[in-house]
C-alpha positions in Angstrom: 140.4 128.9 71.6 137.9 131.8 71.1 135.2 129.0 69.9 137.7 128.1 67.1 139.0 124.2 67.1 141.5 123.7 64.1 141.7 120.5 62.7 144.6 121.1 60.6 146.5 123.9 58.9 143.7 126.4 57.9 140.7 123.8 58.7 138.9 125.0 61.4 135.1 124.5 63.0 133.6 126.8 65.6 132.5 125.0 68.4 131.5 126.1 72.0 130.6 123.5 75.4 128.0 124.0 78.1 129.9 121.1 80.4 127.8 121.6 83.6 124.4 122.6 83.0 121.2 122.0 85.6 118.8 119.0 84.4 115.5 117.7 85.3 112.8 115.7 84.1 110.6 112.7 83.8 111.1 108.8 82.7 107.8 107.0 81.6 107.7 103.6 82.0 104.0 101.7 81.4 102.3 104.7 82.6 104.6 105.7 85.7 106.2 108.6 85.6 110.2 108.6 87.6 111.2 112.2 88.1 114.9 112.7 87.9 117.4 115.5 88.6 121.1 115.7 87.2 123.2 117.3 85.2 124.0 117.5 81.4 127.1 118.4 79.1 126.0 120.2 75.8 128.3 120.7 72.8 127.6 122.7 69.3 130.0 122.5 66.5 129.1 124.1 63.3 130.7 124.8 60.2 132.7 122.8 57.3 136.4 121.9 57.1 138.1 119.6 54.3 139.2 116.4 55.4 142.5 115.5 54.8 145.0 113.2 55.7 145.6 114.2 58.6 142.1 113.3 60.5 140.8 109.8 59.7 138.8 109.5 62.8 138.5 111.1 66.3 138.3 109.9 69.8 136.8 112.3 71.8 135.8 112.5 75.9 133.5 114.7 78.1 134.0 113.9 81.5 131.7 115.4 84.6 133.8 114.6 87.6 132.6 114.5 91.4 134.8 117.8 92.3 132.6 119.9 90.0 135.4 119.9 87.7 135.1 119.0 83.7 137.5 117.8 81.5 136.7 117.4 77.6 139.4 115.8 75.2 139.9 114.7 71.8 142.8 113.3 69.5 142.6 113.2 65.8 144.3 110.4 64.0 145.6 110.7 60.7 145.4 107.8 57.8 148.6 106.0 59.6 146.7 106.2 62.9 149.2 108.2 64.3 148.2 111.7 66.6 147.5 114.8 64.8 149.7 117.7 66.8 145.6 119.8 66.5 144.4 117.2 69.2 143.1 119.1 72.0 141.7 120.1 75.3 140.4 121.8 78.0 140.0 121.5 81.8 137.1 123.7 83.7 137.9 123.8 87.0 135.1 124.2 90.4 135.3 128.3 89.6 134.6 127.9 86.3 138.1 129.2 84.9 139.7 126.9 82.2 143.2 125.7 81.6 143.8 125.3 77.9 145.7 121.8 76.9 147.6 121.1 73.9 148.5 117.6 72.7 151.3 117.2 74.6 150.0 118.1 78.0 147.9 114.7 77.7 147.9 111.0 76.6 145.0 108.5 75.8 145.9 104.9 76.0 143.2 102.4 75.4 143.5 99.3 78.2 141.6 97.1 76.1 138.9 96.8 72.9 135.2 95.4 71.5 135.0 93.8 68.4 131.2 94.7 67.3 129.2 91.0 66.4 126.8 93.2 64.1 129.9 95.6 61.3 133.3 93.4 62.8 134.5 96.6 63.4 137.1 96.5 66.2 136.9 100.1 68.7 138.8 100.7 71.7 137.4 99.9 75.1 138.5 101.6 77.9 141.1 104.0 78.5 143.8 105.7 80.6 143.9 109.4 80.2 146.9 111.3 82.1 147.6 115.2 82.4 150.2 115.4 83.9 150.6 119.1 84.3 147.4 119.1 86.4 148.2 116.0 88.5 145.7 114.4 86.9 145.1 110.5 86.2 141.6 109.0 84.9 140.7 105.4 84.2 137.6 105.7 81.8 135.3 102.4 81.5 132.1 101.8 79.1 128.6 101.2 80.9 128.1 98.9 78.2 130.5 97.7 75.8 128.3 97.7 72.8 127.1 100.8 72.2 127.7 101.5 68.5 125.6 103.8 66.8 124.7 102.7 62.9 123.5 105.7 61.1 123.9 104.9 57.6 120.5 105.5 56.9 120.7 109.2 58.2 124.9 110.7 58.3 126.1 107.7 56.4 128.3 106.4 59.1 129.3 103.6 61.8 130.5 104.9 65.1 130.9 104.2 68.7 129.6 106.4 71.4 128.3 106.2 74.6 128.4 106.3 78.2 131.4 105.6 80.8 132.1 105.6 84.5 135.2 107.0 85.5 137.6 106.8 88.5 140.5 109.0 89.1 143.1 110.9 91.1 143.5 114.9 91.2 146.2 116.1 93.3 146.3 112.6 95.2 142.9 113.0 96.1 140.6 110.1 94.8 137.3 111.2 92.5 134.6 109.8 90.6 132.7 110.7 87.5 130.7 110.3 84.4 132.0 110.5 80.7 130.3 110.2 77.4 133.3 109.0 74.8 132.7 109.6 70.7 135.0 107.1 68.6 134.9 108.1 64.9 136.8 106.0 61.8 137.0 102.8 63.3 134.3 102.0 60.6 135.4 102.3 57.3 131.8 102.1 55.3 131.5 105.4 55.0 134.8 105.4 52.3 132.1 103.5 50.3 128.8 104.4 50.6 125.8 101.9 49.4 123.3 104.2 48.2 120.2 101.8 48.9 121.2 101.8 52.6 120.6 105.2 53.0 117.0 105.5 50.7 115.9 101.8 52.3 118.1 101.0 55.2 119.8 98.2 54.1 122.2 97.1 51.4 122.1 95.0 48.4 123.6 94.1 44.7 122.4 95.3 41.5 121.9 92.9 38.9 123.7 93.9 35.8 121.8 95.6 33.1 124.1 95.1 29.9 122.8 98.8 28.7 124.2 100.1 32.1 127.4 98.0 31.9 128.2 100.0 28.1 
C-alpha cells in the first residue's frame, strides 16, 4: 500500500509492480534469429528489513491471466510454518484499477510437491489459490517441475522459482494464464553458510590445523 509491503510489525520494504508491460524481441538459435512478441511482469523491491520469526520463507505468485487481468500474491511463513497475518495481495483488473487483498481475502493450498534429486529439498508443487471475495478460483501448475535455482555462489541461497500455466474461473466464466511462482525457505543452507561455496562454488572440509583448533 503506497509502495510499502510490511513484513512484520515495523519491517517494511518498498516495492512497486509493472504487471502488464509490452515485450518484444529476438531468440538465437545456431544463427537463426525467432522474433517474438508478448508480455512481461516486472517487480522492484528495495530496501532492508530484519528477519524475524515471523518470516522463514515466502511463497509468492504473479499471475497474467487471459482477461487482461493480474493477480500477484504472497504468504509469509513463520519458523512453525504457519501464515504470517502481513501476507498479501493485490488484483489489477482490465481498467487498470486495483483491489487491495489482505490475508484473509485468499488461501494457497498446495495440491501436491517435488523433492529436488540435486539439495533433497522438498517444495510445493502446484497449487489452488481461491479469492473468494472476487469470485475467483485458480489452479496453478509448474511448466517443469524442477526448476530450482542454486545461488549459493552469488545470494547464498537455494530456492525454487519458475514458470506455471494456470487455469481458472472468474465470475463463472472459464480463463487461462501464465504465472511465475518464487518459493523461498524450503532450503535451509543458507542458516549455515559454507564459505568455500561461495569464493569456489562448491563445498568441502577443512583439515584440522591443531594451531586453529587452540
Amino acid at each position: 500500500r503506497n509502495g510499502v509491503s510490511f513484513k512484520d510489525e515495523d519491517q517494511a520494504s518498498r516495492y512497486f509492480s509493472y504487471t502488464r508491460m509490452e515485450m518484444d524481441g529476438e531468440i538465437i538459435r545456431n544463427g537463426n534469429a525467432d522474433h517474438f512478441i508478448g508480455t512481461s511482469w516486472m517487480d522492484r523491491e528495495f530496501g532492508t528489513w530484519e528477519a524475524t520469526e515471523n518470516q522463514k520463507g515466502w511463497d509468492w505468485f504473479s499471475i497474467q491471466l487471459d482477461n487482461d487481468t493480474e493477480l500477484m500474491l504472497y504468504q509469509l511463513r513463520n519458523s512453525s510454518n504457519g501464515i504470517s497475518r502481513y501476507s498479501t495481495g493485490v488484483f489489477v483488473k482490465a481498467d487498470e484499477t486495483d483491489i487491495r487483498l489482505t490475508t484473509d481475502d485468499f488461501s494457497i493450498e498446495p495440491t501436491g510437491y517435488w523433492k529436488s534429486p540435486k539439495t533433497k529439498t522438498t517444495y510445493p508443487s502446484g497449487w489452488k489459490i481461491s479469492v473468494p471475495g472476487l469470485e475467483l478460483e485458480l489452479t496453478v501448475k509448474p511448466v517443469l517441475e524442477d526448476q530450482e535455482l542454486d545461488s549459493r555462489g552469488t545470494t547464498m541461497i537455494v530456492y525454487w522459482e519458475g514458470a506455471c500455466n494456470v487455469s481458472a474461473k472468474l465470475a463463472g466464466m472459464e480463463v487461462t494464464g501464465n504465472a511465475y511462482v518464487e518459493l523461498v525457505g524450503y532450503d535451509t543452507s543458507h542458516e549455515s553458510p559454507n564459505l568455500a561455496y561461495f569464493l569456489v562454488g562448491k563445498s568441502f572440509e577443512f583439515p584440522s590445523i591443531p594451531f586453529f583448533d587452540k
